[in-house]
Structures are given as structure tokens and as C-alpha cells.
C-alpha positions as CSV (number, residue, x, y, z in Angstrom):
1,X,0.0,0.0,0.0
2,X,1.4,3.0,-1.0
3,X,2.1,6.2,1.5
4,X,-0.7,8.4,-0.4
5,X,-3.0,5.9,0.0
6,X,-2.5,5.0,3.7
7,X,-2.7,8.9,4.5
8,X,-6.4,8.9,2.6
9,X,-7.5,6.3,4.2
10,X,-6.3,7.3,7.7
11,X,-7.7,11.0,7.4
12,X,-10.6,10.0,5.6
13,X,-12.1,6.8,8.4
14,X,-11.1,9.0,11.5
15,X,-12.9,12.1,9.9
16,X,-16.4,9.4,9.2
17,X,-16.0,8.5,12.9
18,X,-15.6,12.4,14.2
19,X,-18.4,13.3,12.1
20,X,-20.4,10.8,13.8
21,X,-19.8,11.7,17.1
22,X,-20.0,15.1,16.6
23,X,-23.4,14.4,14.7
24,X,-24.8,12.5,17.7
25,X,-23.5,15.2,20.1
26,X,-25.2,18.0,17.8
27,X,-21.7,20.0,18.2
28,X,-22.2,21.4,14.6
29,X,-23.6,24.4,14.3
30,X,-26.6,25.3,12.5
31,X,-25.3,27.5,10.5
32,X,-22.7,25.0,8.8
33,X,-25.2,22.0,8.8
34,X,-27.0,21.2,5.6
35,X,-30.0,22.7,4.3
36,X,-33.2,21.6,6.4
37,X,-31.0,20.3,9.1
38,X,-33.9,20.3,11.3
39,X,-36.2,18.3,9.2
40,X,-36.9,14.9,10.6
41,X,-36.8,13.4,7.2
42,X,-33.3,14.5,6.1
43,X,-32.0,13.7,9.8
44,X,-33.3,10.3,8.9
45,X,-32.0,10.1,5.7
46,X,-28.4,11.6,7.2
47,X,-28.4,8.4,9.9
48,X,-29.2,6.0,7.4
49,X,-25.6,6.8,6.2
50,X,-23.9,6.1,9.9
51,X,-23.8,2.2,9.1
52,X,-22.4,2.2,5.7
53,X,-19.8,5.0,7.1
54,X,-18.2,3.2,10.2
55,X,-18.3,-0.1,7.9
56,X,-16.1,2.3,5.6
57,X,-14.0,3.2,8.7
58,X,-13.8,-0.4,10.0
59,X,-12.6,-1.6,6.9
60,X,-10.4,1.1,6.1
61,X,-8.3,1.0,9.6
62,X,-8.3,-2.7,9.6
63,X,-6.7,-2.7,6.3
64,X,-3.7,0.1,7.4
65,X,-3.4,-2.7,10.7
66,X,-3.1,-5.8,8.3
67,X,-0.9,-3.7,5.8
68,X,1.4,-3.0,8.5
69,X,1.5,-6.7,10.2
70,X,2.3,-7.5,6.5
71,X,-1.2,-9.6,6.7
72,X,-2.7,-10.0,2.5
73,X,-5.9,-9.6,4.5
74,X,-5.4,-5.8,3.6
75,X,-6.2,-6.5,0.2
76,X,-9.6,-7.3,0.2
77,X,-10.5,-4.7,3.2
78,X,-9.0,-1.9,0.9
79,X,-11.1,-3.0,-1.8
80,X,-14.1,-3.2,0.3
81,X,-13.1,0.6,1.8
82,X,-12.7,2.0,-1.0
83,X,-15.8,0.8,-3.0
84,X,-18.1,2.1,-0.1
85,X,-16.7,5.1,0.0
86,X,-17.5,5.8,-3.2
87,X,-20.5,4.6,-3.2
88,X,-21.0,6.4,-0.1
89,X,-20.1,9.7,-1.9
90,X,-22.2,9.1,-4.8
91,X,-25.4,8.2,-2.8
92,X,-25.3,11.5,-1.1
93,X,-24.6,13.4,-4.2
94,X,-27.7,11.8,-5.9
95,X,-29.4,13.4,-3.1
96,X,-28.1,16.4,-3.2
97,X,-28.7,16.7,-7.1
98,X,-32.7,15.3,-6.5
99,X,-32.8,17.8,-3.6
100,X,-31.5,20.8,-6.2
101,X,-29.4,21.6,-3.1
102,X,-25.7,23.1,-4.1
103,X,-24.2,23.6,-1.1
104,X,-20.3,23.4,-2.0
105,X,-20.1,23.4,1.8
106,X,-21.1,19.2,1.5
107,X,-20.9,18.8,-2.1
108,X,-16.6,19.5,-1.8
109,X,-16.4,16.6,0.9
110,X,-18.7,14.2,-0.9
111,X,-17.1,14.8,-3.8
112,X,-13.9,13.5,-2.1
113,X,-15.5,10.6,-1.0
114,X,-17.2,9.4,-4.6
115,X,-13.6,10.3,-6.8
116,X,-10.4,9.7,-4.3
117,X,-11.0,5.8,-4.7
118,X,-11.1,5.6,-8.2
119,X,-7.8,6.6,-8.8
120,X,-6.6,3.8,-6.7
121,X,-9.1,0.9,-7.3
122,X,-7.7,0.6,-11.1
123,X,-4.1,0.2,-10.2
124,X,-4.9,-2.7,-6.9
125,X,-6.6,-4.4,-9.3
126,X,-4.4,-3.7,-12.2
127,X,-1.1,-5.2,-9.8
128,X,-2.6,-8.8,-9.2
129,X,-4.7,-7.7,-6.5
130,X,-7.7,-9.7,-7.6
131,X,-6.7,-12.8,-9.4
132,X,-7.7,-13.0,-12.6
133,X,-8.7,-16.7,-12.8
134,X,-11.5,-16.1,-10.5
135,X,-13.5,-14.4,-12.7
């Protein structure tokens, strides 16, 4: 794994599980939260994210811990990260886009989350990391 990557995936889990908390602790303030913040249907739909996110993070740090015990179990939990958290960018995007809400304020970071993967997913899969015979 290559240093880029392990600083991506280090910032980007322990920012998911910061989020959370400060989510659940209602530390941001109104005035940065998304549009409707108070609407009990978008608070809704903003938790239904919280499982896919710490699956992301869970995923992500395990594969930094197997990477460093030199464990090929990092492998498949990169993959796995980095596929949710694309798809974890994407979903809220399509929201946002539906919602004709354009607040750069959570488009930038969703933005992040839906692009930085795919320019590593090509090259772990392009370097053997998924052999070729299984498919």
C-alpha cells in the first residue's frame, strides 16, 4: 500500500467517525449543517448513512493494521473501503442533485468521497490484486 493511499485512508475513516460523534452530540452548528438540518426526514436520511460510514472506517483502519503486520488480509479490506466510500459519496450526491441543493459546503467533501477511490481501485486491481482466474 502506498504512503498516499494509507494517508487517505487514515484521514478519511477517523474524519467518518468524528463526524459521527459530533453528529450524535449535535456539536455542529446550525449554520454549517446542511439545508433543512432540522427536518426529521433529512435527519433520517443523514443516519441511514452512519452504518455504511463506520463499515467504511472499520474496513479502512483494519486494512492500514493488516498492511502494517504484512497480513494480504489488507487486500480485500482496501477494496471493500474503497468501494463504499465511493459509493458512499455518490449516494449523497444523488441526493443532493434530486434535492437541487448546491451547497459546496457538503458537495466538496462528498465529492472527495465518490472520486479519491477511483484513482486507486484501477491500479490494486491492475497489480494482481484480484486474481484474474476467479472471474
Amino acid at each position: 500500500m502506498n504512503g498516499k493511499l494509507r494517508k487517505l485512508l487514515l484521514v478519511t475513516d477517523i474524519s467518518f467517525l468524528v463526524y459521527w460523534f459530533v453528529t450524535y452530540f449535535h456539536l455542529i452548528p446550525p449554520s454549517y449543517a446542511y439545508q433543512d438540518y432540522n427536518n426529521a426526514m433529512l435527519v433520517t436520511w443523514n443516519w441511514s448513512f452512519f452504518p455504511l460510514d463506520v463499515l467504511i472506517s472499520i474496513t479502512g483502519l483494519l486494512s492500514l493494521y493488516y498492511n502494517r503486520k504484512s497480513n494480504a488480509v489488507w487486500k480485500p479490506m482496501v477494496l471493500i473501503s474503497l468501494v463504499l466510500t465511493s459509493c458512499s459519496g455518490l449516494q449523497a450526491i444523488a441526493f443532493w442533485v434530486i434535492k437541487e441543493d448546491y451547497d459546496l459546503m457538503w458537495w466538496i467533501p462528498n465529492l472527495f468521497l465518490l472520486i479519491y477511490p477511483l484513482f486507486f481501485i484501477p491500479g490494486l486491481v491492475r497489480n494482481g490484486f484480484i486474481d484474474k482466474s476467479d472471474s
